[in-house]
N, C-alpha and C positions, 0 to 999 in steps of 0.2 A: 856788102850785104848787111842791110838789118839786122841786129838782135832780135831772139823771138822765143816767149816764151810760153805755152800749155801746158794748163793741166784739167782734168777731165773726172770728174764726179760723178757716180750716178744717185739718183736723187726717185724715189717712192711719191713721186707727185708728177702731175698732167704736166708736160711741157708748156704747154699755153698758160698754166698757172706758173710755173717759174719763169716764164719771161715775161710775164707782167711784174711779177716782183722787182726782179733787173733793169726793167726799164723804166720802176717808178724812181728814175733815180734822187729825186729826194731822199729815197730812204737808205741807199747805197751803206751810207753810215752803222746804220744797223748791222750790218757783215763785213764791213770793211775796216781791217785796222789803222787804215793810211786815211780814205775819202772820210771824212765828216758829214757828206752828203750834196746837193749840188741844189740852185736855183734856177727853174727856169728862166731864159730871157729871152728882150726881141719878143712879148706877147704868145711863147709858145708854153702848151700846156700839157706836151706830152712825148714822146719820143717817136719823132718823124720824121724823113730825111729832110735834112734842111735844118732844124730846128737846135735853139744853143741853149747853152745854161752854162753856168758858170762851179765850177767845182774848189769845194773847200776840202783842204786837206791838211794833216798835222801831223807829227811823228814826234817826241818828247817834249821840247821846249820853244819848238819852229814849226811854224804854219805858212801855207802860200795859198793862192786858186788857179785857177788854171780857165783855160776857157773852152767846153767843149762845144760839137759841131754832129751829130749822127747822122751817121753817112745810111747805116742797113737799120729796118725798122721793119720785119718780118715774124710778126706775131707767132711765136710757138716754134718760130724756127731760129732767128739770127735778129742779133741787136749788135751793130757799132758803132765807134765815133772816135772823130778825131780829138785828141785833147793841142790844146796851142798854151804858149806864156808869151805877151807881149807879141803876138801875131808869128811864132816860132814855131813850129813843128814838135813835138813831144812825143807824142805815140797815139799809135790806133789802140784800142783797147775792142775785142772783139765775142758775144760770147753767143754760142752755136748750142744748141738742141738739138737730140735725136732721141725719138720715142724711142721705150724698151719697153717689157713685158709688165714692167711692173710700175712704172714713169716714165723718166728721161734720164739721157744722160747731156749732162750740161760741159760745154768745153769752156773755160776761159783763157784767152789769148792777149797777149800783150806785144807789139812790135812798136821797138826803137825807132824813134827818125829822128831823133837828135843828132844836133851837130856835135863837134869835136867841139867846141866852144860852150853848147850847153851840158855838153853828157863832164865838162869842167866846172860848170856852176851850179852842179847836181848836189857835190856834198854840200859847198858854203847854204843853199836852199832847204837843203832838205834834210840833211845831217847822213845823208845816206851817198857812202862811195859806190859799193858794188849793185846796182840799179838791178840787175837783172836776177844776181841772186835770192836781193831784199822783195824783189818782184813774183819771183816766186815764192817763198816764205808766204805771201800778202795773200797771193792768189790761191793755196792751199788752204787756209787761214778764211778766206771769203767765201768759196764753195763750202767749207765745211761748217758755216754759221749759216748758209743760203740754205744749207741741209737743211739744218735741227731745225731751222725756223719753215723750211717747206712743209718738212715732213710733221707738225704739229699740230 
């Protein structure tokens, strides 16, 4: 079974305004300690199933990209995608909305599909052994920059 990891923010702004944010992923960067931010490709300009980009990412002195794929594209509700390296499986990255009284609360999810082979060429890549721990760390770290900057 997959590794799998959530965690769950509630956030003082419109749902449908935080998942535009999310899924301008060019600007991922801006709240993410890991993504750098991503490029559309393939002529796509926006986050729709089907549509790729390419994701840049760095952690102290090593950087990789990754290639992703959005699989969900549910405006105010659900934004996923798959990320790949060299047409490999990586992980889904998935992140869910549900209005509250006062905004939303935003989930963000990460599932493993790495192989035993890559979940090996995890640290020589990316200088990071325990993926899921360093995963969550990232992912508390991302919601709570999606915050200050939602809620501003």
């Amino acid at each position: 079974m997959a590794e799998e990891v959530s965690v769950t923010t509630e956030i003082d702004a419109p749902a449908a305004q935080v998942w535009a944010m999310v899924a301008d992923l060019p600007r991922m960067g801006e709240w993410s300690p890991e993504n750098d931010g991503a490029t559309w490709r393939k002529g796509a300009t926006g986050a729709v199933p089907g549509a790729k980009f390419t994701g840049q990412n760095s952690r102290d002195k090593k950087s990789w990209t990754t290639t992703g794929t959005i699989l969900e594209a549910d405006p105010g509700k659900v934004l996923s995608f798959r990320v790949t390296v060299a047409g490999i499986k990586v992980a889904v990255w998935r992140y869910s909305f549900e209005p509250t009284d006062s905004g939303c609360a935003v989930t963000e999810t990460w599932i493993d599909e790495r192989s035993a082979l890559a979940k090996a060429l995890g640290k020589p890549v990316s200088g990071v052994a325990d993926r899921t721990t360093h995963n969550r760390e990232n992912i508390e770290q991302t919601l709570a920059s999606l915050k200050a900057a939602a809620e501003a």
